[in-house]
N, C-alpha and C positions, 0 to 999 in steps of 0.2 A: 854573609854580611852581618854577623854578627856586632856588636861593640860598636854602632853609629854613635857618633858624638852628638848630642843634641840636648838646647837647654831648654826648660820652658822657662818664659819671663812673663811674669803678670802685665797684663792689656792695662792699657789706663786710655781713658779719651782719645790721646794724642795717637793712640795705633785704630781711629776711628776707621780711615780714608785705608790704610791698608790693608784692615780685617774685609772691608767691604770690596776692595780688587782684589783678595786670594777666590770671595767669595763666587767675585763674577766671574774672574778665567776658570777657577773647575766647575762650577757647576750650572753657567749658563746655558752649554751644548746640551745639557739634559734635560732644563727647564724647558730649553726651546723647544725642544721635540714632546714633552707631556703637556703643558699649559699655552705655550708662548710665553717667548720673554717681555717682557715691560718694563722698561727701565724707569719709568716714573713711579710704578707700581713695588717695584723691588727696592726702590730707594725709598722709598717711604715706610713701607715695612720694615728692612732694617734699622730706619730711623728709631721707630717705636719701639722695636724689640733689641737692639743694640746695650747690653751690659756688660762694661769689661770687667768687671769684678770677674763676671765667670767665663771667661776666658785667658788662655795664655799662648801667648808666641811662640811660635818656634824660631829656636839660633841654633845652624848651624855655620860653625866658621865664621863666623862673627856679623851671617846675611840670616835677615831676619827671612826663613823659608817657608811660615803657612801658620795656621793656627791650631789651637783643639781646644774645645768648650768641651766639659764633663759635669755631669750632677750624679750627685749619690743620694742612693736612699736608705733605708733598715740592711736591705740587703742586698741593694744590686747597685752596681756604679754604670751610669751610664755615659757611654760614648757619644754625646748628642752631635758634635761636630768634628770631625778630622779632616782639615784641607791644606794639601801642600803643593806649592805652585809646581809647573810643570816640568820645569828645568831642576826641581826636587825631587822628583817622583820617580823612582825604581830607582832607588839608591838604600834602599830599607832603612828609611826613616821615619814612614811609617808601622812598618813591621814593629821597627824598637819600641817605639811608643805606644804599639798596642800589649806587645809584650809585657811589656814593664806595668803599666794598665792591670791586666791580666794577673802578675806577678802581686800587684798591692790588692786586691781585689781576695786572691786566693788567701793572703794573708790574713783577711783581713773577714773570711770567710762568707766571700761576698759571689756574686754572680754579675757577668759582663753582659751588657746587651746596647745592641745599635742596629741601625737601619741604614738600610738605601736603596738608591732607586733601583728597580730593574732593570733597567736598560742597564744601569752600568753593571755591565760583568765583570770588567778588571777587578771592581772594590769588591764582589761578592766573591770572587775565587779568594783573591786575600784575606775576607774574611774567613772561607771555611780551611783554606791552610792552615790560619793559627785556630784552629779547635770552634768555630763558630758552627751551629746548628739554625737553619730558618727555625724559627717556634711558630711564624703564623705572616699572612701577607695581609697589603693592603689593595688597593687594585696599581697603586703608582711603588709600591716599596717591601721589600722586605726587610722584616724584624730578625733581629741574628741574636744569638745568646754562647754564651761561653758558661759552661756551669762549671765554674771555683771551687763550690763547696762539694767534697767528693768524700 
């Protein structure tokens, strides 16, 4: 499933309401089971922390399918968010976009690193498919690293 089509489109305010429901269908079931969920508590947080500057949408086929927030530093670009809705998911849309990630990264002689939670095993297998190594845990998450620079 090489060659997914996929755009990213920079967030602006108006993709407020649907960066915040990619947020709650994938990563609710996970919250609920480490913290409990609180919906008053998760919406106020995102309120606060909500920047679309850094962030950008995912379009595939002209539906907007999930989002990905990334920050870089000297030397490592990190994956801070990748979430795509469900009816997206195993369609290697995310594979692409870490790829590609990876791809600019290597270029760019840089090092990939992202996290998540334990429990989800699906996202930790796909991360160690494409070349992810744990570097270290938390007690709710692991850290994954991809080293670029070789």
């Amino acid at each position: 499933m090489d060659n997914i089509n996929y755009l990213l489109k920079a967030a602006t305010m108006e993709h407020y309401d649907f960066i915040y429901y990619v947020k709650k269908i994938t990563l609710k079931e996970h919250i609920d089971k480490i913290w409990g969920w609180d919906e008053e508590y998760q919406q106020n947080d995102y309120r606060e922390c909500f920047m679309p500057h850094k962030n950008k949408v995912i379009v595939c086929n002209s539906e907007e399918a999930g989002f990905l927030e990334t920050s870089e530093e000297d030397n490592i670009v990190y994956i801070v968010e990748l979430e795509i809705l469900p009816e997206y998911q195993g369609k290697g849309i995310g594979s692409s976009i870490i790829k590609d990630i990876i791809e600019y990264a290597s270029g760019a002689q840089k090092r990939v690193k992202l996290g998540c939670f334990k429990i989800n095993t699906d996202a930790k297998r796909l991360y160690e498919r494409l070349g992810f190594k744990v570097i270290e845990e938390t007690e709710t998450h692991y850290i994954l690293e991809n080293q670029c620079l070789q």
